[in-house]
C-alpha positions in Angstrom: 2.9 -17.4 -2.3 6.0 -15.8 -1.1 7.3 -14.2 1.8 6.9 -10.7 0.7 3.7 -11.2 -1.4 2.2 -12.5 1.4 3.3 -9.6 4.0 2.1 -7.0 1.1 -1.3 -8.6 1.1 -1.7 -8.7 4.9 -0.1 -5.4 5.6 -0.2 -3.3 2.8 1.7 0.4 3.1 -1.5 3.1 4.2 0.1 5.6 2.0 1.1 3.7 -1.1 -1.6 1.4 -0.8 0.9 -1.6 -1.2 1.8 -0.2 -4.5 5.5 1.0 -3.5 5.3 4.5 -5.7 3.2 7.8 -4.9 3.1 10.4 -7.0 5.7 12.9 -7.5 5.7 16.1 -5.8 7.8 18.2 -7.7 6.1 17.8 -11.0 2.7 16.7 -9.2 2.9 13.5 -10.7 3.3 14.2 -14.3 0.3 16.1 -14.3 1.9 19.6 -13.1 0.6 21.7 -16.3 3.5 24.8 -16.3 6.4 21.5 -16.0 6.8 20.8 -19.6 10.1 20.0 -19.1 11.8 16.7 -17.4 11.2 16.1 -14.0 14.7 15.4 -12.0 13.2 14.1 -9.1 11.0 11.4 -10.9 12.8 10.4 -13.9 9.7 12.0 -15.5 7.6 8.8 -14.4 5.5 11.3 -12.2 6.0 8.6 -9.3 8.8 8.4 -6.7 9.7 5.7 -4.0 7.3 5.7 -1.3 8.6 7.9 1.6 6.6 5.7 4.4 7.6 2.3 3.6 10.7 2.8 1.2 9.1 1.8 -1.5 8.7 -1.8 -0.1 4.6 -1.8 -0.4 4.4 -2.7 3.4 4.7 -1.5 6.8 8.0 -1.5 8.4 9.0 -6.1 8.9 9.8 -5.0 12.5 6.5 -3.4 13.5 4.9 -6.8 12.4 4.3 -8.7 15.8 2.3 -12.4 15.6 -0.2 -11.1 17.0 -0.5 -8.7 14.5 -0.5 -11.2 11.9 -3.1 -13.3 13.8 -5.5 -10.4 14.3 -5.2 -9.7 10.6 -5.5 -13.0 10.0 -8.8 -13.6 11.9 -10.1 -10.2 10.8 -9.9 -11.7 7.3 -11.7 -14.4 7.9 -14.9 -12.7 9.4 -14.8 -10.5 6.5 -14.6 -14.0 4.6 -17.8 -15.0 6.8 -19.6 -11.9 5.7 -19.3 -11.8 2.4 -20.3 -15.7 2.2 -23.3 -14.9 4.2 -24.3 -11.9 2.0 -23.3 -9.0 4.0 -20.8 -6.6 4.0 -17.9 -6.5 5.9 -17.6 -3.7 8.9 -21.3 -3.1 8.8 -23.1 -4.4 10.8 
């Protein structure tokens, strides 16, 4: 997996959701019912560039420490745990 596959899985965007696009918010992404016309802001697509991570899909590279990625990392694996045991992760 590369680089930025692997950063997007770990540390997906909280607003985008990893995804890279929201929706719009001049035309209320595509689904603004008085805007029948074309949208300027969107292309008409009804989704724009992420504002928070730049339409990247993940939080900024430089606010990525190690021992964020360990944490993750580990935090991952007792979800892992969990699951193979037959519960569900963060309740406990």
């Amino acid at each position: 997996m590369e680089t930025a596959a692997k950063l997007k899985e770990l540390f997906p965007c909280g607003l985008c959701a990893g995804k890279g696009k929201i929706n719009c918010d001049d035309c209320a992404g595509g689904k603004c019912p008085w805007c029948k016309k074309s949208c300027d802001a969107c292309d008409s697509t009804g989704k724009v560039p992420c504002r928070h991570c730049g339409g990247q899909g993940v939080v900024e590279p430089e606010k990525i420490t190690a021992e964020a990625v360990d944490l993750q990392r580990q935090v991952r694996r007792e979800d892992a745990a969990m699951v193979a045991a037959g519960l569900q992760p963060g309740k406990m």
